[in-house]
C-alpha positions as CSV (number, residue, x, y, z in Angstrom):
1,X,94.0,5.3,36.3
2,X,94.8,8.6,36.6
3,X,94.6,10.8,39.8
4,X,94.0,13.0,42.3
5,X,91.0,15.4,42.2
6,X,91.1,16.3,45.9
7,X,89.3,19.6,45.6
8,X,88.5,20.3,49.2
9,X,92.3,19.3,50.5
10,X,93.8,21.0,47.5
11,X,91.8,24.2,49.0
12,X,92.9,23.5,52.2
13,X,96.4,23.4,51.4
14,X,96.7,26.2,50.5
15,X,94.9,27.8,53.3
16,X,95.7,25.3,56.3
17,X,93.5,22.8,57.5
18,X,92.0,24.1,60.7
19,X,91.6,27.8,59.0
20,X,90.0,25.8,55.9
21,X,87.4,24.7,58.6
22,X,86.9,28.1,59.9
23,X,86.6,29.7,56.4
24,X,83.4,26.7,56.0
25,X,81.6,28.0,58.5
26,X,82.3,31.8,58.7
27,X,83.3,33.0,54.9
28,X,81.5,30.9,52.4
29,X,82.4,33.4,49.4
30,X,85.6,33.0,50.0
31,X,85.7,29.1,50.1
32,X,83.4,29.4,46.8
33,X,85.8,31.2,44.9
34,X,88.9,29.3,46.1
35,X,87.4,25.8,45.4
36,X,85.6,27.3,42.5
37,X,89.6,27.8,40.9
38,X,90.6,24.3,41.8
39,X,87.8,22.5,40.3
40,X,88.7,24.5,37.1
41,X,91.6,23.3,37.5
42,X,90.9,19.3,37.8
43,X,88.1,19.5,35.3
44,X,90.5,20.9,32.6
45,X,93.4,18.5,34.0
46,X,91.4,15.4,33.6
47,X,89.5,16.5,30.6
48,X,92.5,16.6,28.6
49,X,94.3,13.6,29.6
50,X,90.9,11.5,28.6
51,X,90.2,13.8,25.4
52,X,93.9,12.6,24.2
53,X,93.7,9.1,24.5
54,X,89.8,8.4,24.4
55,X,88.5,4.9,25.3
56,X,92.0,4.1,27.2
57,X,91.1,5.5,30.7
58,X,88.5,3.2,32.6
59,X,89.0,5.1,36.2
60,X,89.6,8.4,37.2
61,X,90.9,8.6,41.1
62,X,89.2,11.2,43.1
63,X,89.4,12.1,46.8
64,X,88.9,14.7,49.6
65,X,88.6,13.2,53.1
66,X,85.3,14.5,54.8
67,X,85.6,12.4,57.9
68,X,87.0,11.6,60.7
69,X,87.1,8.5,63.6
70,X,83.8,9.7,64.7
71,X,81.9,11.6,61.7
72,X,81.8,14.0,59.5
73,X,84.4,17.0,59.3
74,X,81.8,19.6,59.3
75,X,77.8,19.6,58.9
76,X,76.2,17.6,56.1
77,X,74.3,20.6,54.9
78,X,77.4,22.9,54.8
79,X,79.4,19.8,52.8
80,X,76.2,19.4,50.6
81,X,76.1,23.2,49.7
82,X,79.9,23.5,49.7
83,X,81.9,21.1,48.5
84,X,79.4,18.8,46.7
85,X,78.7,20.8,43.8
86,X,82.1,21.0,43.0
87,X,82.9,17.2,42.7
88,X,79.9,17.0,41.0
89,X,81.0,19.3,38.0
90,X,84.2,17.8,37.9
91,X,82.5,13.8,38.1
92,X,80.0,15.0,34.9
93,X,83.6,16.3,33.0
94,X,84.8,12.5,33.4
95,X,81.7,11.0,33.2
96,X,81.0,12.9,29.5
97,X,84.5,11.8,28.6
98,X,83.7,8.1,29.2
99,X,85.6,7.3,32.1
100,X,84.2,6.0,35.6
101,X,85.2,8.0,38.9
102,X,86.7,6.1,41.9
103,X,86.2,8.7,45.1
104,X,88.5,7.9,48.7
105,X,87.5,9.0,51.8
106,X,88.8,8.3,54.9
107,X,86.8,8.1,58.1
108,X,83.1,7.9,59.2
109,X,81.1,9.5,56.2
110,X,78.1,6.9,56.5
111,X,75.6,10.0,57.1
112,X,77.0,11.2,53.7
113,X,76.8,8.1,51.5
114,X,73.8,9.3,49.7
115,X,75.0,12.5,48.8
116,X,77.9,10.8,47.3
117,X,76.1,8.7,45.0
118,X,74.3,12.2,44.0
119,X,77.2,13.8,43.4
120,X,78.4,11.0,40.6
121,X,80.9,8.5,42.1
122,X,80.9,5.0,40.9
123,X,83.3,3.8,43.3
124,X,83.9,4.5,47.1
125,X,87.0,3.8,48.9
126,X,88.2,2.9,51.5
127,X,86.3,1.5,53.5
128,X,87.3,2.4,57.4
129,X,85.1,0.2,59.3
130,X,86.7,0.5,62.7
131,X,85.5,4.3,62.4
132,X,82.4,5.3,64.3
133,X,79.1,4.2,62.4
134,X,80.4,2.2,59.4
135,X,78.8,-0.8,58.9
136,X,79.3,-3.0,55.3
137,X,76.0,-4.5,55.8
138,X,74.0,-1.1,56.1
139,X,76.6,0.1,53.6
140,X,75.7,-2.9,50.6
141,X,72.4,-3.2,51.6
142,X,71.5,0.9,51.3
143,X,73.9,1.5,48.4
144,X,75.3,-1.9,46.9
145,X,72.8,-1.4,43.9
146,X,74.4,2.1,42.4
147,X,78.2,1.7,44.4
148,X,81.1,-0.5,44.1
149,X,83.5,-0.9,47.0
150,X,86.8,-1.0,47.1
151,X,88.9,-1.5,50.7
152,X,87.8,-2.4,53.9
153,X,90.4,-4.8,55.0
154,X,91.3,-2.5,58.7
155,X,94.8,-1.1,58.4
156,X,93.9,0.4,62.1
157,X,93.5,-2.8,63.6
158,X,93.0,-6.2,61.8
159,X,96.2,-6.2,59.4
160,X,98.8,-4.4,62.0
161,X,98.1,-5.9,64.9
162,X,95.5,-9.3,64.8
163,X,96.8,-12.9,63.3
164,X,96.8,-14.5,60.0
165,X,93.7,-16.0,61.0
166,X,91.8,-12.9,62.6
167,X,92.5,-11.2,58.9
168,X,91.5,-14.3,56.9
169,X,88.0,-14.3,59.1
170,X,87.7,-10.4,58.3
171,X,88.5,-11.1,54.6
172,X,85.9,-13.6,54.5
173,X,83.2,-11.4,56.0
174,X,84.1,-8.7,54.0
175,X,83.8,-10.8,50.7
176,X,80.3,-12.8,52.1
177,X,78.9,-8.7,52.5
178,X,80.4,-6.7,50.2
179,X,80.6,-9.2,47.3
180,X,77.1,-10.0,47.5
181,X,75.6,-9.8,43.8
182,X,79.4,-8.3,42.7
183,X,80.4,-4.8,43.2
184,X,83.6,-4.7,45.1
185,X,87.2,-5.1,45.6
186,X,88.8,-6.0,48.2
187,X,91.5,-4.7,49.6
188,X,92.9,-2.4,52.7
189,X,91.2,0.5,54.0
190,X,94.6,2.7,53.3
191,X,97.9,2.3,53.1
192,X,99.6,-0.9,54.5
193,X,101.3,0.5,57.4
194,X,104.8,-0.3,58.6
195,X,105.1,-2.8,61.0
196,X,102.1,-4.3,59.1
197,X,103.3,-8.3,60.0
198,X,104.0,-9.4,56.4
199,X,102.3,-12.8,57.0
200,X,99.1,-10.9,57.9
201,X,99.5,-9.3,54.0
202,X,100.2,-13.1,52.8
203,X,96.9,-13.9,54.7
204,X,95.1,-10.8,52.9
205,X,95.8,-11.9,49.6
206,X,95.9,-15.7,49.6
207,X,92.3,-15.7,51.5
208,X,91.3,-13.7,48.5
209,X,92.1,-15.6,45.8
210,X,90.7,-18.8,47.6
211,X,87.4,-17.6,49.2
212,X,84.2,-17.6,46.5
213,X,81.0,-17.8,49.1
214,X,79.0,-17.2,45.4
């Protein structure tokens, strides 16, 4: 796996997150040209790691976060017009070159799911349940036929702060939904974060390797 095509957070970098957000709504050539330069940038990047060792690369980790705890960062429409076409170029330059695409996203990006799968993912993580509007049964059900999953174990609640047992019975759901027909992977919803009780990790892993509802 190789990594990190975040073209919108690679844009905003540069130009500082809450000015980024401004420059979306009040100076699209400008973001157009900017993220225009990154994406040539990860298109060539990943194009030339898979072109020298064909057939070797299975996944290609992309990302841009487009949500937060209660939505979307900005409008659908402006994301769809601004930042889709861009991942989308870069998803056909690793799809051509035989390799699948893996996409993270933090935060509540249900409304944008569908746009997603337009724009060429084949894998979304991670999964951040506890944000406003996720649900993994409307989530499998709506996309669980063109999507794998990958996450969804809560690093914001469930593994920092419940018991061995509140993690195994979130494990288990997760698995019974997301699992349904294959198509996912368990695992957290980010990074494991400090303080993170390490029998709660234990409790992660062992219920997963001992759980088959199928």
């Amino acid at each position: 796996m190789v990594s990190n095509g975040n073209i919108f957070e690679t844009s905003w970098y540069m130009r500082g997150f809450e000015q980024m957000l401004m420059d979306v709504m009040c100076d699209e050539d400008l973001v157009h040209a900017l993220m225009g330069r990154v994406t040539d940038f990860y298109t060539a990047f990943f194009s030339r790691i898979l072109e020298a060792v064909p057939g070797e690369i299975d996944l290609v980790f992309t990302a841009d976060d487009i949500g937060d705890q209660r939505g979307l960062l900005m409008p659908y429409e402006r994301w769809e017009r601004m930042l889709k076409p861009y991942h989308r170029r870069m998803n056909d330059a690793i799809h051509q070159r035989g390799a699948r695409v893996i996409y993270h996203t933090d935060g509540s990006i249900m409304d944008a799911v569908g746009g997603l799968v337009e724009m060429g993912i084949d894998v979304l993580q991670a999964l951040q349940f506890s944000a406003g509007n996720m649900d993994p049964v409307r989530l499998k059900d709506g996309f669980g036929d063109r999507l794998c999953f990958e996450g969804g174990v809560s690093v914001q609640t469930t593994l920092p702060f419940g018991t061995p047992e509140d993690v195994r019975r979130e494990v288990q759901e997760r698995i019974s939904v997301l699992g349904r027909g294959g198509g996912y992977v368990l695992g957290p919803s980010h990074w494991i974060q400090a303080g993170t009780p390490p029998e709660n990790i234990a409790a992660m892993f062992d219920t997963a390797l001992s759980f088959y509802p199928y």
